[in-house]
C-alpha positions as CSV (number, residue, x, y, z in Angstrom):
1,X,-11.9,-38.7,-11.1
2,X,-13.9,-36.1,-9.5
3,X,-11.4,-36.3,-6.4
4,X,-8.5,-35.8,-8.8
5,X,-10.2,-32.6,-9.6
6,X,-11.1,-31.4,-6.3
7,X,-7.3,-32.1,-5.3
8,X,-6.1,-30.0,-8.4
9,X,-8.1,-27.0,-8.0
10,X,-7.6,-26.8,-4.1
11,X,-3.8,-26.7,-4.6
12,X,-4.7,-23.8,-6.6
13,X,-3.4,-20.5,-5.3
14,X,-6.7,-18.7,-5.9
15,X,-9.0,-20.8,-3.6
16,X,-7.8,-20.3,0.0
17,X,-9.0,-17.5,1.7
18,X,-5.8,-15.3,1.6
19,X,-6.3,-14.7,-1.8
20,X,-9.8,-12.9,-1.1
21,X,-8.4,-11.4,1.8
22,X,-5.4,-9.8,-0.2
23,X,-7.5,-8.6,-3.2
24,X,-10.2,-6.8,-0.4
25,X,-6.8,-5.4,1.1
26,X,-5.7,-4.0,-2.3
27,X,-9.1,-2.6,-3.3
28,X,-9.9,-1.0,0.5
29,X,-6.0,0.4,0.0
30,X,-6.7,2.5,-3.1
31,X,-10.5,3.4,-2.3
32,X,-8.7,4.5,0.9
33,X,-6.3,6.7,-0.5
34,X,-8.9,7.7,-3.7
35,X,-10.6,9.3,-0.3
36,X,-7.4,10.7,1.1
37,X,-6.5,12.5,-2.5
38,X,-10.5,14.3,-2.4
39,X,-9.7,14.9,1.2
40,X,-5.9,17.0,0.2
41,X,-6.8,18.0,-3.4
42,X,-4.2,20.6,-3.0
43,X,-1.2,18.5,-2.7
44,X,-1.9,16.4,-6.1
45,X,-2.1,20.4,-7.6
46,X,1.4,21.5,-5.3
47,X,2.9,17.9,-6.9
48,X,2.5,18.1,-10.5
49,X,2.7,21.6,-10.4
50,X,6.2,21.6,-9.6
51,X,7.3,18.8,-11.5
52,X,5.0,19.3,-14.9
53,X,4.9,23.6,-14.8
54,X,1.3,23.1,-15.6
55,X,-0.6,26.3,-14.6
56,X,-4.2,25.6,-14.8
57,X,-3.8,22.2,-12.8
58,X,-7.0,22.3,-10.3
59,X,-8.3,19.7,-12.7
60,X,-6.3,16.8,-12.2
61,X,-7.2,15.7,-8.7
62,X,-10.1,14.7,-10.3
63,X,-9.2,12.0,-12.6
64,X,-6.8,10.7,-10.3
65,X,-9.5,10.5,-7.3
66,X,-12.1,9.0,-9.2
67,X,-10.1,6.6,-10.7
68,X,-8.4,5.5,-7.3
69,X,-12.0,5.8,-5.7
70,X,-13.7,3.0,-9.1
71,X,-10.6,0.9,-9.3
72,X,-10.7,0.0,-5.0
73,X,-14.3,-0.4,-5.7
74,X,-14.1,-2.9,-8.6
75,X,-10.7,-4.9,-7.1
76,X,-13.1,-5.3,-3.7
77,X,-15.7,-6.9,-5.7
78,X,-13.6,-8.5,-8.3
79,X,-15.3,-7.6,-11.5
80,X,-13.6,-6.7,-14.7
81,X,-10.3,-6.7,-12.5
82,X,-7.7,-6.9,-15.6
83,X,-9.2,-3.8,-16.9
84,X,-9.5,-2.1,-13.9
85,X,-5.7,-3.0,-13.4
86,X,-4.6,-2.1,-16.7
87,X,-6.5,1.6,-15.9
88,X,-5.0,1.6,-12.6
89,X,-1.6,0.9,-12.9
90,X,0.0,4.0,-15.1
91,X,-1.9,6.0,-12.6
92,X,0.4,4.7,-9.4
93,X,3.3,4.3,-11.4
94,X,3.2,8.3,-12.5
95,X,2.6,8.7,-8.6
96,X,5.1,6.7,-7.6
97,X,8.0,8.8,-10.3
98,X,6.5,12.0,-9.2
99,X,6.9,11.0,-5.3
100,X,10.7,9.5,-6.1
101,X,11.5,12.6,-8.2
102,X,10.5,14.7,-5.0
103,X,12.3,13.1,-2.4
104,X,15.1,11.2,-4.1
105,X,15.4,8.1,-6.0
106,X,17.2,6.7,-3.2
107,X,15.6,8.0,0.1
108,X,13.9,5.8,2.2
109,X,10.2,6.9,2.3
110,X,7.2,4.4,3.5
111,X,5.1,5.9,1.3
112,X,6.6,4.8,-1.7
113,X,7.7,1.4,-0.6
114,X,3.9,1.0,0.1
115,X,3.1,2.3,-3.5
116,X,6.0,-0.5,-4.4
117,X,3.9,-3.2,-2.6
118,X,0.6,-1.9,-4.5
119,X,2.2,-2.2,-7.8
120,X,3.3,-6.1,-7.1
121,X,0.5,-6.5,-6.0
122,X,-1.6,-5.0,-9.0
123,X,0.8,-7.5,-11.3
124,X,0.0,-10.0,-9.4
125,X,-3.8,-10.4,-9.4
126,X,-3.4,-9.2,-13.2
127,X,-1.2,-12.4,-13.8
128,X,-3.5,-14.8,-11.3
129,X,-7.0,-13.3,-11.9
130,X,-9.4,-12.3,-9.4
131,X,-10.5,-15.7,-7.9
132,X,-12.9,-18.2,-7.3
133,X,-15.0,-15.1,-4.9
134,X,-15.6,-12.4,-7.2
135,X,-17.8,-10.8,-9.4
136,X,-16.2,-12.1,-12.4
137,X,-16.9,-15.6,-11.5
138,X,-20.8,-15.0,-10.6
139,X,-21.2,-13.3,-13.7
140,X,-19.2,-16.4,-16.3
141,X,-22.3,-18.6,-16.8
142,X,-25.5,-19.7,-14.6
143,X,-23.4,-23.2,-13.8
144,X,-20.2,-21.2,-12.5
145,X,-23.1,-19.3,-9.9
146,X,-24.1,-21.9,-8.1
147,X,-20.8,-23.3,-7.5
148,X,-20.1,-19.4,-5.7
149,X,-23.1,-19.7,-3.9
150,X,-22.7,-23.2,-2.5
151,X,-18.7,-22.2,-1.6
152,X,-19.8,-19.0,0.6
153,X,-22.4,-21.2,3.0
């Protein structure tokens, strides 16, 4: 019975190593471009200034930064990553309508193709969960944490 098991759960998408290697990916994308927006704080102010006619916008990079900046961080390490999605994702979406509304709905940009890729992806570890190697699965119960530690030696 117990190779039953271990047949089961290694047919499981979230056990092979591209699963841990796509969620780092993900998380190291937005912490990257959470450091890109601190970095050009006056194009997020140029952007919704034009599209929202907001005057006093110097504010907003902030939020938007921070939140890139916590929600790489937390995707890396895998803890609380369905809340972390759910805060994430009407943050790239508003980016992604303010960047289409810029240059066309229809244009070919990479950039927002790339935001396209980082919004499936973003459903998709919502719908699958962040894994067997993540915080969320050290911090379940004392039993789960020595399976994790056993599985990275």
């Amino acid at each position: 019975m117990q190779r039953v098991n271990e047949t089961s759960d290694s047919k499981d998408p979230g056990n092979g190593p591209w699963f841990l290697l796509l969620r780092v990916g993900l998380g190291m994308s937005l912490f990257i471009r959470g450091i890109s927006f601190l970095q050009n704080s006056i194009l997020i102010d140029e952007i919704v200034a034009r599209h929202l006619n907001i005057k006093q916008n110097e504010w907003l990079w902030i939020p938007i930064a921070s939140t890139h900046l916590f929600c790489g961080f937390m995707i890396i390490t895998g803890l609380f990553l369905r809340w972390v999605i759910l805060l994430q994702t009407p943050i790239l979406i508003g980016g992604l309508i303010f960047t289409n509304i810029q240059k066309g709905f229809f244009s070919f940009d990479p950039e927002v193709g790339f935001g396209f890729i980082i919004l499936l992806l973003l459903v998709f570890f919502f719908i699958e969960g962040s894994g067997p190697h993540s915080g969320d699965r050290i911090l379940a119960n004392g039993q789960d944490r020595k399976l994790i530690v056993r599985s990275f030696w």
